[in-house]
C-alpha positions, 0 to 999 in steps of 0.5 A: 472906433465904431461911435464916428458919425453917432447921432446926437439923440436928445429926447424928451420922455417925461411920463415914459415907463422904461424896463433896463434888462441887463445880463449878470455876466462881466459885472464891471462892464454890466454897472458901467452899462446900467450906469450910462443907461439910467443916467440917459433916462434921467436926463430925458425925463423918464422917473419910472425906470425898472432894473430887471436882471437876465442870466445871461445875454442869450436869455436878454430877448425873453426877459425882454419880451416878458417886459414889453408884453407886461406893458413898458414903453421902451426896454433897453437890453444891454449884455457883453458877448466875449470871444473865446475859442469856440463857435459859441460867441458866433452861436449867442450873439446872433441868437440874442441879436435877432430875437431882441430885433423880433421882441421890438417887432413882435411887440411894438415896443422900442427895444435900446440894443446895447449888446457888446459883442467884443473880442476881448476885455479890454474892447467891453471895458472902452465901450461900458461907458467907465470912467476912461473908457471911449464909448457908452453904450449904455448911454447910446441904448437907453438913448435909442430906445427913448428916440424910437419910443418918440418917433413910433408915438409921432407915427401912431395913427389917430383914434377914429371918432366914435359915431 
């Protein structure tokens, strides 16, 4: 399982303005995400969470965008991408990968990825963070996004005095 050697990220965020962007496809797979994402933020602090839904997870990186231009601290993306037959699984989920790594480099702003990418229902369902399932990657995403959020503020540089 992917989640060997994960860093435990426990993060202080109080005050931060967070956007959860999820796609509306796999609803059951969506709730368990969002679920484990907002329970993260609750227990880092972050009060002022904003739910905002996308089409899809080809459509994640511009509704990201929109969000951290409109002034969010940390957006955490979160979609499931399900093999099926055709190249279009190869096609979204390289599309959405790469344009929610250029909104967070773009903008600035931390962007949580928390795109399943899985074979089947079953490998989305073990990685939504449901009740039996291994994994929560909704819970990792929100997490990642608060930690990088933290480290970028350590990072900024100071204001230069007025004189």
């Amino acid at each position: 399982m992917s989640g060997h050697g994960a860093p435990s990220l426990s993060t202080d965020a109080t005050g931060a303005r967070v956007v959860v962007v999820a796609s509306s496809w796999h609803e059951l797979v969506m709730d368990g995400l969002v679920a484990g994402a907002q329970a993260a933020l609750a227990e880092a602090g972050v009060t002022d969470v904003t739910l905002v839904r996308s089409a899809g997870s080809f459509e994640l990186p511009i509704v990201a965008q929109a969000c951290a231009r409109a002034g969010f601290d940390a957006v955490v993306a979160l979609g499931v991408i399900i093999r099926g037959g055709t190249p279009h699984f190869e096609y979204v989920s390289a599309a959405a990968t790469d344009g929610l790594a250029r909104v967070a480099l773009d903008t600035g702003v931390p962007v949580g990825f928390g795109l399943l990418t899985c074979d089947d229902d079953a490998q989305a369902i073990d990685r939504a963070g449901l009740e039996g399932s291994r994994e929560d990657k909704g819970r990792e995403a929100a997490e990642a996004a608060l930690a990088t959020l933290v480290t970028l503020r350590g990072v900024a540089p100071a204001s230069s005095p007025e004189g």
